[in-house]
PyMOL Python script that loads the backbone (N, CA, C, O; Angstrom):
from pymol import cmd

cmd.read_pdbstr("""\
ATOM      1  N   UNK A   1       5.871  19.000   8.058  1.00  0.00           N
ATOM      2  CA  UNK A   1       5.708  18.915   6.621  1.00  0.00           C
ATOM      3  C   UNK A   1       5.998  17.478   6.197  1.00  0.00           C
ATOM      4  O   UNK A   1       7.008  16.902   6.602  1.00  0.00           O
ATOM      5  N   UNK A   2       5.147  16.919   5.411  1.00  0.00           N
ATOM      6  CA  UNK A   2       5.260  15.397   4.762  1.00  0.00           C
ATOM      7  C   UNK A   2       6.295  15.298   4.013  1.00  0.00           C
ATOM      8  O   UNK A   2       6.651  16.420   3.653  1.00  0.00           O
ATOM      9  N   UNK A   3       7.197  14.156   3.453  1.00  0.00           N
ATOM     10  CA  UNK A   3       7.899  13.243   2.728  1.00  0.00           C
ATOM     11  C   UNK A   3       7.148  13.985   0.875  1.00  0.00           C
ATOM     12  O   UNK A   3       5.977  14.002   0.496  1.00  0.00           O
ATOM     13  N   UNK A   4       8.298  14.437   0.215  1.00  0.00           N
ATOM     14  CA  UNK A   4       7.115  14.588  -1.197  1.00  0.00           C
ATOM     15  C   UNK A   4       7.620  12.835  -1.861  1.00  0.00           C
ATOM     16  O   UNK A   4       8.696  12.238  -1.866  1.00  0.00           O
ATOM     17  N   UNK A   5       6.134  12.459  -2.393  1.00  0.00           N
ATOM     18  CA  UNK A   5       6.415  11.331  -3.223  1.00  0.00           C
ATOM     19  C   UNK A   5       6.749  11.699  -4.249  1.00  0.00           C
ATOM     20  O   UNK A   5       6.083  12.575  -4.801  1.00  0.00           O
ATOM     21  N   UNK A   6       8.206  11.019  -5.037  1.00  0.00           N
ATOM     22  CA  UNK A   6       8.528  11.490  -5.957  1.00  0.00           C
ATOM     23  C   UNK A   6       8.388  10.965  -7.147  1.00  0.00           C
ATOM     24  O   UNK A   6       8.932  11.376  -8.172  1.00  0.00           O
ATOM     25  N   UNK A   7       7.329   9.630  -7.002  1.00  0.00           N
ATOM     26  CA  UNK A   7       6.689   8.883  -8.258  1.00  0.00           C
ATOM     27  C   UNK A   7       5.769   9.590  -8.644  1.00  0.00           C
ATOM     28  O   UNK A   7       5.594   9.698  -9.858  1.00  0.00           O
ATOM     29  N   UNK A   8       4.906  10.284  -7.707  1.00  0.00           N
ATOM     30  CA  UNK A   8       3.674  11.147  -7.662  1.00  0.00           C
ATOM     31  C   UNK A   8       4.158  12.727  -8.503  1.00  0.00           C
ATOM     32  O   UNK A   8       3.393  13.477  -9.108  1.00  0.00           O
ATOM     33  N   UNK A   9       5.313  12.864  -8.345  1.00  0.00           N
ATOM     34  CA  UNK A   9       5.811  14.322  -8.834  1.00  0.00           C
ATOM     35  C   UNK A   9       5.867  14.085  -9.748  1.00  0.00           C
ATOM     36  O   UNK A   9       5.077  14.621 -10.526  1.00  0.00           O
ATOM     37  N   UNK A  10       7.010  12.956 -10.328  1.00  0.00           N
ATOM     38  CA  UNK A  10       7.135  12.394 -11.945  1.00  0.00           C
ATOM     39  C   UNK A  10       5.872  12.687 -12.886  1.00  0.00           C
ATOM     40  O   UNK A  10       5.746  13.524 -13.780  1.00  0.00           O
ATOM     41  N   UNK A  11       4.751  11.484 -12.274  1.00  0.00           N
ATOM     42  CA  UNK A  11       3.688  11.627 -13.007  1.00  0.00           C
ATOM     43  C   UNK A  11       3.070  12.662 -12.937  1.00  0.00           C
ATOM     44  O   UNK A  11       2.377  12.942 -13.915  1.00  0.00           O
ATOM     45  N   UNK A  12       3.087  13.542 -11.851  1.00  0.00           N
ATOM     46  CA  UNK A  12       2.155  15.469 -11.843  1.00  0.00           C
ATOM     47  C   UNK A  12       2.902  15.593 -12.975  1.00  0.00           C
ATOM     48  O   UNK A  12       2.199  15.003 -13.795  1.00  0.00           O
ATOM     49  N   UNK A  13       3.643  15.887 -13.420  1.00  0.00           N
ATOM     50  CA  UNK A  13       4.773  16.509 -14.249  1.00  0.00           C
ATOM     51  C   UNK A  13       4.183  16.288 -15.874  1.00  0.00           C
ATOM     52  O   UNK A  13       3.861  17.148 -16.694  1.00  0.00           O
ATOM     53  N   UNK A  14       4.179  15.199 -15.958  1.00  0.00           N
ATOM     54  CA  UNK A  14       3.786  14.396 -17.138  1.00  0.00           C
ATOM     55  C   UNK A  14       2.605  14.971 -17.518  1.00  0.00           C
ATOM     56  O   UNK A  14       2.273  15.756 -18.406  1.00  0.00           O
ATOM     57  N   UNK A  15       1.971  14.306 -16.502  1.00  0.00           N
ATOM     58  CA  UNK A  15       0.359  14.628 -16.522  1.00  0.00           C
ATOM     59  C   UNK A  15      -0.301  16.175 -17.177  1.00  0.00           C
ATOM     60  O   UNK A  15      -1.161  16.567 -17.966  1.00  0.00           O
ATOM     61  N   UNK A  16       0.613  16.635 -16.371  1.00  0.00           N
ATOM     62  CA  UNK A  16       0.110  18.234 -16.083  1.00  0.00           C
ATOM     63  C   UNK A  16       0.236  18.792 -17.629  1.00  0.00           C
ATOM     64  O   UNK A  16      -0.594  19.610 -18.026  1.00  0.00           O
ATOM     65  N   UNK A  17       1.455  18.261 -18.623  1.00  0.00           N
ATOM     66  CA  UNK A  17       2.245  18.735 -19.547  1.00  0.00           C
ATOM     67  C   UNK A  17       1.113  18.095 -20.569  1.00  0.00           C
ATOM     68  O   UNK A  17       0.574  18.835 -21.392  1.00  0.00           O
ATOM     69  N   UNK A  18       0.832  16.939 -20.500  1.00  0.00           N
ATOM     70  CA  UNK A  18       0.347  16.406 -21.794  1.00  0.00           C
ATOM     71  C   UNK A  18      -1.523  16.940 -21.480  1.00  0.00           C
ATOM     72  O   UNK A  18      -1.978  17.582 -22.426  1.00  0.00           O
ATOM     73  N   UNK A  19      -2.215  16.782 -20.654  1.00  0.00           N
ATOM     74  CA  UNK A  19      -3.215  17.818 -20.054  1.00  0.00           C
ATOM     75  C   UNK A  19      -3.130  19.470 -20.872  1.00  0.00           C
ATOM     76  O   UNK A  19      -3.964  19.985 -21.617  1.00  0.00           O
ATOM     77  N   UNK A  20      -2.440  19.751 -20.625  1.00  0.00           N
ATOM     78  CA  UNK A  20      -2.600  21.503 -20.884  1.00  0.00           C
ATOM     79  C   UNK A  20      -2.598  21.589 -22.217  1.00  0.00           C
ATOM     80  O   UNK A  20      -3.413  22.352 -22.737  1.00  0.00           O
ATOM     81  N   UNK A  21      -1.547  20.712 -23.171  1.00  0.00           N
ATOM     82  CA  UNK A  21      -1.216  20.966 -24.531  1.00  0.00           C
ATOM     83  C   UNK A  21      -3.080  20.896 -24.986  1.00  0.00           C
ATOM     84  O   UNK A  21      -3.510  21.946 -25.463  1.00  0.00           O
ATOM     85  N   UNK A  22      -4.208  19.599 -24.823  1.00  0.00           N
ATOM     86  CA  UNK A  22      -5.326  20.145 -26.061  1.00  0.00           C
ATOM     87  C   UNK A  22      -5.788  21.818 -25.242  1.00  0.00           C
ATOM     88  O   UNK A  22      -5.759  22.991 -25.612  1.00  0.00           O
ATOM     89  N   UNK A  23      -6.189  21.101 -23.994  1.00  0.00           N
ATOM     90  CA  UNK A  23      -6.465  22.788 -23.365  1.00  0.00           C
ATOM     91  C   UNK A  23      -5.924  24.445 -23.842  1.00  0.00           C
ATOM     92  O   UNK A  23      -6.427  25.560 -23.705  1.00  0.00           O
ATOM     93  N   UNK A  24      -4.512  23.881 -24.522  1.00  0.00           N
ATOM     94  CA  UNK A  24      -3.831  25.141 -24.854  1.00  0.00           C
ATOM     95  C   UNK A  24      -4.213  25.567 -26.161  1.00  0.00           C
ATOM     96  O   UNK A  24      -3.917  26.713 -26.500  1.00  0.00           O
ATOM     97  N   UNK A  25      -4.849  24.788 -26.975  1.00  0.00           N
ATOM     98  CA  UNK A  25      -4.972  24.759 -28.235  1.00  0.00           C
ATOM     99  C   UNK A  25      -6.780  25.121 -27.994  1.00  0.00           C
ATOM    100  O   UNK A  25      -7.430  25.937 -28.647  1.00  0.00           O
ATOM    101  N   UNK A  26      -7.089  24.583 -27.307  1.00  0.00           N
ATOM    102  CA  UNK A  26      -8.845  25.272 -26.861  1.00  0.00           C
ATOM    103  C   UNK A  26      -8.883  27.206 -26.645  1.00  0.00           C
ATOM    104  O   UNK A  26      -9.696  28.087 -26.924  1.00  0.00           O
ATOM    105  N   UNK A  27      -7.525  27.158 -26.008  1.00  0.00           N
ATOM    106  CA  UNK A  27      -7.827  28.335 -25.533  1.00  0.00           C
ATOM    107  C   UNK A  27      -7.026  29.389 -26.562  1.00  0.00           C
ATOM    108  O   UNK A  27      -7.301  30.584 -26.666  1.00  0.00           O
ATOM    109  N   UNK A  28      -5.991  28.693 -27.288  1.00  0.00           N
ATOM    110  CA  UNK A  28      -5.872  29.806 -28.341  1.00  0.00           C
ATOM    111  C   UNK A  28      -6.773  29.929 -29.886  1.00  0.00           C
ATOM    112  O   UNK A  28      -6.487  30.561 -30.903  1.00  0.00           O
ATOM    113  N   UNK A  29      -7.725  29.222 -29.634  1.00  0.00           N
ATOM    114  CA  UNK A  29      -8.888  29.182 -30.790  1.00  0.00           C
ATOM    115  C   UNK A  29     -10.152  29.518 -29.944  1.00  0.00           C
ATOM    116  O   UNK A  29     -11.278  29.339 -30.407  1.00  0.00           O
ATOM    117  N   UNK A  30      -9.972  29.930 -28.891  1.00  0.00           N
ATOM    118  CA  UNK A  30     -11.299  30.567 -28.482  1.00  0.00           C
ATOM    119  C   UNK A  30     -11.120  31.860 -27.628  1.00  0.00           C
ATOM    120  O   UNK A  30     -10.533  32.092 -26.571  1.00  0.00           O
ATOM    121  N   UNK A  31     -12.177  32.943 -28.883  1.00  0.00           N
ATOM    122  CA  UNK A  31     -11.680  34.094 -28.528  1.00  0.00           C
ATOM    123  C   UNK A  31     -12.149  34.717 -27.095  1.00  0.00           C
ATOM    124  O   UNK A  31     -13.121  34.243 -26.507  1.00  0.00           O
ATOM    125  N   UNK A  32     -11.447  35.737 -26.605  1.00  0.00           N
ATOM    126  CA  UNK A  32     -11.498  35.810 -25.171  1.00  0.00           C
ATOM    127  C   UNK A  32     -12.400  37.076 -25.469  1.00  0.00           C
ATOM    128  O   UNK A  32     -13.036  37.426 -24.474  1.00  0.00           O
ATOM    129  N   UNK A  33     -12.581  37.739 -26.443  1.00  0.00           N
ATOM    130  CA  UNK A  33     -13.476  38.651 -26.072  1.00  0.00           C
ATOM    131  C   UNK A  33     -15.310  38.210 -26.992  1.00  0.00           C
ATOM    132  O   UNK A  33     -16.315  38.907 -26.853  1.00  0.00           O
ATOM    133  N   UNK A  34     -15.245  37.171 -27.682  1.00  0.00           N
ATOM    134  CA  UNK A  34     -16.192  36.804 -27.737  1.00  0.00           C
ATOM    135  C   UNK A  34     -17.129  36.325 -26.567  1.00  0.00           C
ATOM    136  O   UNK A  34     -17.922  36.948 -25.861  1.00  0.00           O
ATOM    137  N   UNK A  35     -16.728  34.886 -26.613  1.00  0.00           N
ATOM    138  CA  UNK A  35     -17.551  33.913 -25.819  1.00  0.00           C
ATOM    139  C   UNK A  35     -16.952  33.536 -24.602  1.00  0.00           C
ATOM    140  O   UNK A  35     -16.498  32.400 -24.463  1.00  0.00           O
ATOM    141  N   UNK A  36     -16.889  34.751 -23.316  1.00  0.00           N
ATOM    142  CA  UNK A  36     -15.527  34.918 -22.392  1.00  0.00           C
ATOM    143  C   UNK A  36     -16.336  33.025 -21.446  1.00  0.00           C
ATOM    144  O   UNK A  36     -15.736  32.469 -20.526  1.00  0.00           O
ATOM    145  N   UNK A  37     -17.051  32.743 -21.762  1.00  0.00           N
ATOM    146  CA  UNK A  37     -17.080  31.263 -20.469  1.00  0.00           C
ATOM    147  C   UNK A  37     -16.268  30.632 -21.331  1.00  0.00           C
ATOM    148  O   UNK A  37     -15.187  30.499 -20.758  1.00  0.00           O
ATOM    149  N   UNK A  38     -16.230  30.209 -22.328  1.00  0.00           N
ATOM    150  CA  UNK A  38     -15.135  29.315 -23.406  1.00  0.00           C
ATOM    151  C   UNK A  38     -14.118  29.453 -22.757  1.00  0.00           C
ATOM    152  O   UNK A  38     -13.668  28.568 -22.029  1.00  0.00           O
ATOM    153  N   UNK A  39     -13.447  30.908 -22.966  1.00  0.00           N
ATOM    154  CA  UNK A  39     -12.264  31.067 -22.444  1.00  0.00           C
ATOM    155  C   UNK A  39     -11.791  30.459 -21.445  1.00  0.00           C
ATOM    156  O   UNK A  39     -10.851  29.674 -21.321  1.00  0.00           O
ATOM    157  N   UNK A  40     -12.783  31.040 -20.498  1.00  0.00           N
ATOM    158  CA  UNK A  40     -12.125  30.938 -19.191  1.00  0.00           C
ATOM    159  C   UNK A  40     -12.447  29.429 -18.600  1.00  0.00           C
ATOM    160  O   UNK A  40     -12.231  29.196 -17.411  1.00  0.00           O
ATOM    161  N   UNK A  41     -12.990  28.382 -19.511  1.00  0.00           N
ATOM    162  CA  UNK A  41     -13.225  26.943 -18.934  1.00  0.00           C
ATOM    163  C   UNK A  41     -12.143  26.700 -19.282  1.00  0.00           C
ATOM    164  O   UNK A  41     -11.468  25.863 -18.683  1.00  0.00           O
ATOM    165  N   UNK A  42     -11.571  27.543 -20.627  1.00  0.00           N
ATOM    166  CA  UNK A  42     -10.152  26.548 -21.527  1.00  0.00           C
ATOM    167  C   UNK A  42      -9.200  26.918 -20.192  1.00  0.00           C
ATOM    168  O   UNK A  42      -8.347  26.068 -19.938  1.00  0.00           O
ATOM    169  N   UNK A  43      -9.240  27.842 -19.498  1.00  0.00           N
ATOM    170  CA  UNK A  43      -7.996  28.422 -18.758  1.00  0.00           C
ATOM    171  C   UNK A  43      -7.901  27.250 -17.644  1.00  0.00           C
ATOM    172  O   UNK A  43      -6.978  26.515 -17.294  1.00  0.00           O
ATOM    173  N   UNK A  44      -9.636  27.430 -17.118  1.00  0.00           N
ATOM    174  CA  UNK A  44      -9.848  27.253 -15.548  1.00  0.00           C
ATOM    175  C   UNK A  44      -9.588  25.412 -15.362  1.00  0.00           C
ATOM    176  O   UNK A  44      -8.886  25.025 -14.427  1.00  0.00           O
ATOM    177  N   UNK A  45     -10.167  24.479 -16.251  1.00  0.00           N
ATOM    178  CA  UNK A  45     -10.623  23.460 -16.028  1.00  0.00           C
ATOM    179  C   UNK A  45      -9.304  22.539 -15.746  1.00  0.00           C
ATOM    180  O   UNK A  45      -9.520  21.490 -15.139  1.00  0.00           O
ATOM    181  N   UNK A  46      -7.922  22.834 -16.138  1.00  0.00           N
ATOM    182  CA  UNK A  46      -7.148  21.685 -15.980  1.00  0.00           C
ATOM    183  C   UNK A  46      -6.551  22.180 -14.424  1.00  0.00           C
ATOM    184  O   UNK A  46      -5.481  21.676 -14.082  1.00  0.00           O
ATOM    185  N   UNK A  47      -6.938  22.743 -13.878  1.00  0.00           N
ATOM    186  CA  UNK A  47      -6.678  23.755 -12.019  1.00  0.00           C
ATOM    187  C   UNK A  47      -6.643  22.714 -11.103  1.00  0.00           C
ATOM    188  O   UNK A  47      -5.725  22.478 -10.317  1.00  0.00           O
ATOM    189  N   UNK A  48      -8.043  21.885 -11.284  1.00  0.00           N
ATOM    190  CA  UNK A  48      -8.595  20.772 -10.024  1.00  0.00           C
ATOM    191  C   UNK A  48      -7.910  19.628 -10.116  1.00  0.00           C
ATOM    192  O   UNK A  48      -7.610  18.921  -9.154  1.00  0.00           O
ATOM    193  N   UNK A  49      -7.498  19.294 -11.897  1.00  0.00           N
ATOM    194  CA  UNK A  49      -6.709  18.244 -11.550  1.00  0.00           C
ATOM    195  C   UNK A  49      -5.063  18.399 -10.902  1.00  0.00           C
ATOM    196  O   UNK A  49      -4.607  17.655 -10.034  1.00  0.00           O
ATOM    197  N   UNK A  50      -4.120  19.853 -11.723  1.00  0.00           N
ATOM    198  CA  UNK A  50      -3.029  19.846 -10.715  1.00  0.00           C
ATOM    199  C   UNK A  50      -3.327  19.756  -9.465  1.00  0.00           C
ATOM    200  O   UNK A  50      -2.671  18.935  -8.824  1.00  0.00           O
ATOM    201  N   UNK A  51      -4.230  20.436  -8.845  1.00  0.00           N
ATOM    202  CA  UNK A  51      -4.062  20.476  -7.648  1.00  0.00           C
ATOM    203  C   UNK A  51      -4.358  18.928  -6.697  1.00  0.00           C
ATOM    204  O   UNK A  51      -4.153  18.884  -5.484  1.00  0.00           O
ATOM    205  N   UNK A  52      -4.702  18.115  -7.244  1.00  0.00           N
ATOM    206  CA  UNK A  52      -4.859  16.688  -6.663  1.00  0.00           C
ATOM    207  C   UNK A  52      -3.447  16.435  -6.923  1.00  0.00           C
ATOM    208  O   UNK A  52      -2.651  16.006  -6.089  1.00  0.00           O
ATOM    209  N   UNK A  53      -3.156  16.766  -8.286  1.00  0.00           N
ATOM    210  CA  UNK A  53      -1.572  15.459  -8.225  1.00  0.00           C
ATOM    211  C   UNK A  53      -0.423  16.445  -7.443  1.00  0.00           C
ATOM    212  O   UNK A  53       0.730  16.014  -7.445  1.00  0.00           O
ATOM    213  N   UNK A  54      -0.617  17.406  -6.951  1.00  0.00           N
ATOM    214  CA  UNK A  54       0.425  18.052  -6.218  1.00  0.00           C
ATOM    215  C   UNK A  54       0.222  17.673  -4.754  1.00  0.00           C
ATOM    216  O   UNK A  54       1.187  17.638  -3.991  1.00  0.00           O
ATOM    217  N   UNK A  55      -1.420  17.296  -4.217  1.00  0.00           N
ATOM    218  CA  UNK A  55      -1.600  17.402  -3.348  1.00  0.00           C
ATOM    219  C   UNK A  55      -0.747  15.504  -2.934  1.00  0.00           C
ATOM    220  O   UNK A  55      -0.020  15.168  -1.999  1.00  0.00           O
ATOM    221  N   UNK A  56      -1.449  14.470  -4.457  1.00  0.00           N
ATOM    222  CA  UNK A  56      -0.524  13.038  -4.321  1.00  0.00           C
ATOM    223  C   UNK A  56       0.620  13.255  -3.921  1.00  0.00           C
ATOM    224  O   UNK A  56       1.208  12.779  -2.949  1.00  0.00           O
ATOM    225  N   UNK A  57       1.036  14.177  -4.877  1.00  0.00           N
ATOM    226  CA  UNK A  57       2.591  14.249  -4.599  1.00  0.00           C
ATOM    227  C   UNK A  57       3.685  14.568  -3.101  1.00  0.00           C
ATOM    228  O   UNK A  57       4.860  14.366  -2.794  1.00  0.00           O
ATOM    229  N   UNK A  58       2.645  15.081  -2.573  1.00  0.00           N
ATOM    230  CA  UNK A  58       3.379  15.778  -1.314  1.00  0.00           C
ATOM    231  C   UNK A  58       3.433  17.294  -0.976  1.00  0.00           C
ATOM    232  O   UNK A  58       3.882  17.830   0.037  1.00  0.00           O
ATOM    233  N   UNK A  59       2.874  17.842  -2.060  1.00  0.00           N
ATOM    234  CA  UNK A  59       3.460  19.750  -2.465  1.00  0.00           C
ATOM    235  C   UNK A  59       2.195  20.180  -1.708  1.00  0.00           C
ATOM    236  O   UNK A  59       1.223  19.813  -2.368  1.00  0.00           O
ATOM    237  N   UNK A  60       1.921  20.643  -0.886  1.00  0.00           N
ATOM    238  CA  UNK A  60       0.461  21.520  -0.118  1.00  0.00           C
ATOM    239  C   UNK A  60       0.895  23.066  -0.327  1.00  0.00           C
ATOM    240  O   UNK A  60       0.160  23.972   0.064  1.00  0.00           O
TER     241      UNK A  60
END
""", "prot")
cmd.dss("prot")
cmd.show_as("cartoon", "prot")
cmd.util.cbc("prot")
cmd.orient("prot")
């Protein structure tokens, strides 16, 4: 198992937090039983980026 970088965690952290907040606000103004792809882009789309800065970070 690798070394976690912990500059890389800092910024996942950050990142991840200030990322989700418009996303969170997408997804509580778009209704889930209307227009369910809305939804589920508001849910799905910020996924690919944690998973890069976890992967920077060291976390697999």
């Amino acid at each position: 198992m690798g070394k976690m970088n912990v500059n890389w965690f800092i910024i996942g952290l950050i990142v991840t937090f200030f990322v989700n907040i418009p996303f969170g606000f997408w997804r509580a103004h778009a209704k889930r039983t209307g227009n369910r792809l809305e939804w589920a882009l508001a849910v799905h789309l910020p996924v690919p980026l944690v998973v890069v800065l976890r992967h920077l970070a060291g976390l697999r």
